[in-house]
Each structure stands twice: as C-alpha cells, then as structure tokens.
C-alpha positions in Angstrom: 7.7 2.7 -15.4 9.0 3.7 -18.8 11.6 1.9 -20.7 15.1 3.2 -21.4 15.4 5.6 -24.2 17.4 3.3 -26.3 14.9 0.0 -25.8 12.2 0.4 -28.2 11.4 -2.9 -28.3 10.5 -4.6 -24.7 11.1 -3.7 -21.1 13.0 -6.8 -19.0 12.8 -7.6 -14.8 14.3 -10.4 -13.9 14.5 -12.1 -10.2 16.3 -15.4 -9.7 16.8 -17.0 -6.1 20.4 -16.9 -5.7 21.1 -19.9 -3.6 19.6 -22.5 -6.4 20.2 -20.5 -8.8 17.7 -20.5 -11.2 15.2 -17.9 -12.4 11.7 -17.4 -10.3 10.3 -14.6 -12.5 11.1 -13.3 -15.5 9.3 -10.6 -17.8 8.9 -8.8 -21.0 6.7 -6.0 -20.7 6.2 -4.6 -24.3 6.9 -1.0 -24.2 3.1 -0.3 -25.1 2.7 -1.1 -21.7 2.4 2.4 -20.9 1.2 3.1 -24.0 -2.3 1.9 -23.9 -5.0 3.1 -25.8 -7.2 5.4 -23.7 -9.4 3.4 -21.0 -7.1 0.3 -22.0 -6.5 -1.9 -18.8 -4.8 -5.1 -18.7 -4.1 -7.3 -15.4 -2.1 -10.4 -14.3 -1.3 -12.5 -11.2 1.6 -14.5 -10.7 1.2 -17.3 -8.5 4.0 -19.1 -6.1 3.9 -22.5 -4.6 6.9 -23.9 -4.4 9.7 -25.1 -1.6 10.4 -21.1 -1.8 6.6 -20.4 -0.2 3.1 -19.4 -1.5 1.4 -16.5 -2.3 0.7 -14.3 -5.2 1.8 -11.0 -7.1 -1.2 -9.1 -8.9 -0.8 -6.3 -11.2 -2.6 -3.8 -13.0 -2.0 -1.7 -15.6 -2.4 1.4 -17.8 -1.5 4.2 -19.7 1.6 5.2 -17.3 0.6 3.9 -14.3 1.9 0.2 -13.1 -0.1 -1.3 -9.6 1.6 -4.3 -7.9 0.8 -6.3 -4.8 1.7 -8.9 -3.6 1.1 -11.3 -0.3 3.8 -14.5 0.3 4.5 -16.8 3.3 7.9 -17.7 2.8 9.3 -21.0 4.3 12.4 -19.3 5.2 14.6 -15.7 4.1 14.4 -15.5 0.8 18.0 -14.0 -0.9 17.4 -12.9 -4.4 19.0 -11.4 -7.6 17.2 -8.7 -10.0 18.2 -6.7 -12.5 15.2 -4.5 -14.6 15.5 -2.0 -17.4 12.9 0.4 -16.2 13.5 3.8 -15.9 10.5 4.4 -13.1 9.0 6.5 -10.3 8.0 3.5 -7.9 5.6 4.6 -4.2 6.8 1.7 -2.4 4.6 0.8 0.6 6.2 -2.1 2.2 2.8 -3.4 4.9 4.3 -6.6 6.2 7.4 -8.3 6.2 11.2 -6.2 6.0 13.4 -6.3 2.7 17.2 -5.3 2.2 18.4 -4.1 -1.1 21.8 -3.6 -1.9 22.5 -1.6 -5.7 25.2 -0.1 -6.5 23.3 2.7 -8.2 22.6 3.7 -4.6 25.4 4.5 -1.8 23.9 2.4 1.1 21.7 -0.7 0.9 17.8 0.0 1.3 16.0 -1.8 3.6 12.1 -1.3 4.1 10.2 -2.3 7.2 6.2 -3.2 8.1 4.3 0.0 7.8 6.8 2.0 5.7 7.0 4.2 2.8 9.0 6.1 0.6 9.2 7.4 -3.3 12.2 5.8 -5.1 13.6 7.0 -8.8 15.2 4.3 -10.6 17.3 4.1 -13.9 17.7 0.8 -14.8 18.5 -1.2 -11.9 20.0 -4.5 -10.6 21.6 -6.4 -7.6 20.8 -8.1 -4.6 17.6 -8.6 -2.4 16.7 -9.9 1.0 13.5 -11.1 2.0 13.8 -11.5 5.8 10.2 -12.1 7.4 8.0 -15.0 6.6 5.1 -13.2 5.8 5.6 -10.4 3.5 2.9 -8.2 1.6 3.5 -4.8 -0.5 2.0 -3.0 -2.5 4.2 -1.0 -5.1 3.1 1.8 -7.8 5.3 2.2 -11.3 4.8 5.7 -12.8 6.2 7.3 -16.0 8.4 9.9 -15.3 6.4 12.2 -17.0 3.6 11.4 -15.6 4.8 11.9 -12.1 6.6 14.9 -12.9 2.8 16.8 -13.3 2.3 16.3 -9.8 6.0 17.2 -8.0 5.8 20.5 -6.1 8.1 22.8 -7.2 8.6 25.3 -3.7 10.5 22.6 -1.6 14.3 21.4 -1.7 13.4 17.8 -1.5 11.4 18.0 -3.9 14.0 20.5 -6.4 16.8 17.2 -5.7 14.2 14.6 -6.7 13.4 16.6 -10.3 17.1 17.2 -10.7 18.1 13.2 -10.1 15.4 12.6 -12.4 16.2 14.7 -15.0 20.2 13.2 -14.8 19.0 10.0 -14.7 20.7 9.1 -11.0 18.8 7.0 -9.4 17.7 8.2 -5.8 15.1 8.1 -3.0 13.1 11.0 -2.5 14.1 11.0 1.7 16.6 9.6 3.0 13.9 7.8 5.9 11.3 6.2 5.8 8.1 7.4 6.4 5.2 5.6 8.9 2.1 4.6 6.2 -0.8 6.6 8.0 -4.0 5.3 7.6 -5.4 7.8 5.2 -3.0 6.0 2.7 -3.7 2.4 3.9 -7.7 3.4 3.1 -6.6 4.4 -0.4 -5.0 0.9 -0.9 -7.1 -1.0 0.8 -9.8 0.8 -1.9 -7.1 0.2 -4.6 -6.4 -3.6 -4.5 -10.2 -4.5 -4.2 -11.7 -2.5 -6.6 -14.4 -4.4 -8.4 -15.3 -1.9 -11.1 -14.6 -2.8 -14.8 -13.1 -1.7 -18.5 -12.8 2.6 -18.4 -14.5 2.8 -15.3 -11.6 0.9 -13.2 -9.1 2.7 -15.1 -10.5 5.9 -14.2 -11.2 5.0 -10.2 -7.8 3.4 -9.9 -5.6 6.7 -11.7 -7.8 8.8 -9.3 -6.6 6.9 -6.2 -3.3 6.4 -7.6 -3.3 10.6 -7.4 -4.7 10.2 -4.0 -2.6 8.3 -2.3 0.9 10.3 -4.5 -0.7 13.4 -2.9 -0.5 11.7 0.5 2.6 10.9 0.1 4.1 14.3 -1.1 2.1 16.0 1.9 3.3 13.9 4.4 7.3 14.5 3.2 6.6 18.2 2.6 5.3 18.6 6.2 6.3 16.2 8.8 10.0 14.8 10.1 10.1 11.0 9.7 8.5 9.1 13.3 10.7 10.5 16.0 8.0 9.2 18.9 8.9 7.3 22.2 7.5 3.8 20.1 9.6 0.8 20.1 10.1 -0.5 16.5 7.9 -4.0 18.0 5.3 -1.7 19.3 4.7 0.1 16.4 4.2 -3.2 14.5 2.4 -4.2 17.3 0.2 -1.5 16.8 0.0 -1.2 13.7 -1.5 -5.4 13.9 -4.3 -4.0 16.3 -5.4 -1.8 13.6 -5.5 -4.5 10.7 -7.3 -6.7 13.4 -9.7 -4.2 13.5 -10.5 -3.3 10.2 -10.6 -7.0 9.2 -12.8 -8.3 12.2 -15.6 -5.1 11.9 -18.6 -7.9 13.3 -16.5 -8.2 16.4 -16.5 -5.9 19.8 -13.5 -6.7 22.2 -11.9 -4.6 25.6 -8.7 -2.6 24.9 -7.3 -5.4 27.4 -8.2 -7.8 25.2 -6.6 -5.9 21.6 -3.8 -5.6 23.7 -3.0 -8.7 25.4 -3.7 -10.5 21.3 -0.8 -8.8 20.1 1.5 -9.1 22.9 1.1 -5.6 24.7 -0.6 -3.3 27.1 -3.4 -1.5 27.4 -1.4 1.4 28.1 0.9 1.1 25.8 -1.9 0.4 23.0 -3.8 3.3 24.0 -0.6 5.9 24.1 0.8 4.6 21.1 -2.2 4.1 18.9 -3.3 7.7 19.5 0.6 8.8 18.6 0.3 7.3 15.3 -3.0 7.4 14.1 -4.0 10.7 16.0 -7.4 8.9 17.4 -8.4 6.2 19.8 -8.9 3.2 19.4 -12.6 3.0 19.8 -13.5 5.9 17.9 -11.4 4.5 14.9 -13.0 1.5 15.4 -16.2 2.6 15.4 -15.3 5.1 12.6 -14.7 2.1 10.1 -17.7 0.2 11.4 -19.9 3.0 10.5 -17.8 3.3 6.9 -18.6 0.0 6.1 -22.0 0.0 7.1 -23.0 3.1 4.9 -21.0 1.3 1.7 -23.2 -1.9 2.5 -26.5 0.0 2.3 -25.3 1.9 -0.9 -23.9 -1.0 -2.8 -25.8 -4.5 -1.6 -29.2 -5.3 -0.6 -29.6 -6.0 2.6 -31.6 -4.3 5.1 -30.8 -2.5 8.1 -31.1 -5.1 10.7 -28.6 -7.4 8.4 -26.0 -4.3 7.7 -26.6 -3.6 11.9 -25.6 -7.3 12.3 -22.2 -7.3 10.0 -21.0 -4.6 12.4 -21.5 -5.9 15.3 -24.6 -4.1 16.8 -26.9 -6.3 18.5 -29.5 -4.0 19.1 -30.4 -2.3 15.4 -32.3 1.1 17.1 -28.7 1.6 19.1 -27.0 1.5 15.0 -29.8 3.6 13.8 -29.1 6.1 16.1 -25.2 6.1 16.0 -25.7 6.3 12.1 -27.2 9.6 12.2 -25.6 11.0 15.0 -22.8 10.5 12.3 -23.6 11.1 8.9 -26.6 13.4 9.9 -29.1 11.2 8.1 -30.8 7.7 9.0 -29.5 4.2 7.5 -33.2 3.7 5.7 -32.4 6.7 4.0 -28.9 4.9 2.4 -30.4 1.7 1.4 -29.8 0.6 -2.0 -33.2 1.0 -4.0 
C-alpha cells in the first residue's frame, strides 16, 4: 500500500458494522509505514471478542510490503462498511470462509470464495462488505505500486491492462476469475505467517517469500485458464479440508475411506479430485509433508531420530530411516541438529 499522492500526512481504513452502526476498526497508518528504515519491521494484532465473534487480525510490516491475516468465527454474517485511502497492489488469498464486496470503483461486486486467489489494484476505496461464512481466515499482502511494478511481466496482455490501470489510477483486478490457491502457494503462507525469525533477518525471509508466492501468482495467470474441472464447488472445499487435515494431523495415519467419509465424501471422489487439483495423490502428498517436517525437526530442534520418527507417525524408526533416504538421498542421523 502507498498513500494517495496528496496525503502526506497519514493513511486511513476504516470498517464499521453497518447494522449497529458503529466503528469496529479504525486506523492511521503514518505514511512512513512504507517508509521504514532498512531492516525496520514493526507488527500488530488486533483482537475480536465481541457479540460480532472472535478471532484475530495480525500484521506485519515493512519497507513496501504490508502482511495481514486474519482467522474469525463469526456468530452470524457479518455486513460491513469500509472506506481506505490506499492506493495498493493487494494478493488476496481468501482460505476459508466467502466475502462479497460491492464498490463502485468496480463494475460488479467481488466476491471471494475458500481456496481462492486473485491480484487486486486499488485507488482509494470504499463501500460495502459481506462476510457470509462463520469461520473465515485470509491472508492478504499490501504492495507499493512501485514495488510491484519490478516484478510485472511485460510480454502478456493481462498483464499490459494491469500496468495501464495502474498507471491511470482505475482501480481493477488483474483476471476477471478467480484462481484455485495450489499448494505451492499455501506452503509459502503457511512459511509466512509462522515465521519465528527476528529484527533484519525476518524482514529479509518474509520479502523473499513475499516474491515467492507473487511469482506464483503471476505464473499461474500467465499460464493456466481459471479451474474448468468436473469438481463441484462443495467438493473442492471438501477437498481442499482433506488437505488441511492432513498437513495439521502429520502424527496420524488414516484409510482414504476414512479422509473421505470425515469430510463428507467418497473415496472416489477424494481420490479423482484430489489428484485434479493438487496433481498428486493423496498418500504421496501426505507422506511428502511428513517427510518435510521431519527433515525441518532434525535441522532446527533437538530431538533424536526415534522422537522426530514418532511426530510423524512411524511406529517402527528403521521403516522412517529408510523412507528418509530413499528420499532425500541421505540418512536422518546425518540431519540432526548438532
């Protein structure tokens, strides 16, 4: 985000809940908010509990790059007002939960649903905002114009129309559709909002991932047509929960009958589609991350092989031995943090 030319003294968003009206959040960014000194970080959470529903917003920040994420149960659809100053590239990833925006600095409301992404330009901005699910979670990234700019490809259409709405001013989103978040760019996030590092260190990890995951982006609307599968909109969610399941639950070992039948589905219909959107199956994804995580637990903590063997689920530590180097070509003892 950067401010408007003419503000040159603070940068303004605003959301009030339109029913009670009264104001839930409101802020004033100064505009060296993008203008911190070199390795300068600065973070902030936001907490709700309230009627409204709980949860949190974090942010992070630093010279040109704003992070947000946030994770809320609401009691009930939440219908909001906002109105920002921010002149702003924003990669919205919308993981959970569906929201309906209606600008009129935009020809047709824009509504985001679980698993979906898209690049938005904005120019000062306000008007009305739906929050429809009760749990809802995103995670959105504020660049400087500028600073996204560097990175745009200049050999594609959609890409030429993007530049040239930026450079008028007109706000616009960079397709038309939404795109399916893969799970390349779920990694990245997932690497993003639980980074531990500190100071210049975290500054420098989070603008490289930040690049990362743009560059996902930008590949992923320079080659591929939005999903045009046989899923069902449920199944894809339904999916989609399998996966999170999975990556959250890396001690436990379960059929595909099983994964199925927890979010409501079929085997078959878990197998097909999984393998349509993520372009593996489901046991060789899952045993992908298992053998992720067990590698970044022998690098970065100390515990031993049996313990790291247990975490994943392995009940017999010579059968994780051996599918740790079948993998990575080298033996867990040979990882272990010294």
């Amino acid at each position: 985000m950067s401010v408007k030319k003419n503000d040159a003294m603070a940068m303004t968003l605003r959301l009030y809940d339109l029913k009670h009206k009264h104001t839930l959040v409101e802020k004033h960014y100064p505009t060296s908010f993008f203008d911190l000194d070199e390795g300068g970080i600065k973070e902030h959470t936001t907490y709700l509990d309230s009627f409204l529903g709980q949860g949190f917003y974090r942010e992070i920040y630093f010279e040109g790059v704003h992070i947000g994420f946030g994770d809320v149960h609401l009691a009930h659809a939440l219908h909001l007002g906002f109105e920002s100053d921010f002149e702003t590239i924003e990669m919205h990833f919308t993981l959970k939960g569906k929201s309906t925006a209606h600008t009129s600095q935009f020809d047709k409301q824009i509504s985001f649903s679980s698993n979906s992404h898209n690049l938005l330009y904005t120019n000062g901005l306000g008007g009305k905002m739906q929050w429809e699910s009760q749990s809802f979670q995103l995670c959105e990234i504020n660049l400087r114009p500028d600073f996204f700019t560097r990175f745009l490809p200049t050999d594609h259409l959609l890409f030429e129309q993007f530049r040239n709405a930026i450079e008028k001013g007109q706000s616009s989103l960079l397709h038309p559709q939404h795109y399916q978040i893969n799970h390349q760019m779920y990694q990245i996030i997932e690497q993003i909002i639980h980074c531990d590092k500190k100071g210049v260190f975290k500054r420098l990890f989070l603008e490289a991932k930040v690049i990362e995951l743009l560059l996902l982006q930008l590949e992923q609307f320079y080659g591929d047509q939005p999903y045009q599968g046989s899923l069902k909109r449920s199944d894809i969610d339904k999916i989609y929960a399998v996966r999170d399941f999975m990556v959250h639950n890396l001690d436990s070992t379960h059929s595909l009958l099983d994964l199925a039948h927890q979010v409501g589905t079929n085997d078959f219909i878990l197998k097909k589609g999984f393998k349509e959107l993520f372009g593996t199956t489901v046991f060789s994804f899952w045993a992908h991350e298992k053998m992720e995580h067990a590698k970044q637990l022998l690098a970065e903590q100390a515990l031993t092989v049996s313990e790291v063997s247990e975490r994943i689920g392995y009940k017999n530590q010579r059968h994780f031995s051996t599918a740790f180097k079948k993998k990575y070509g080298f033996s867990p003892s040979e990882t272990v943090k010294g």
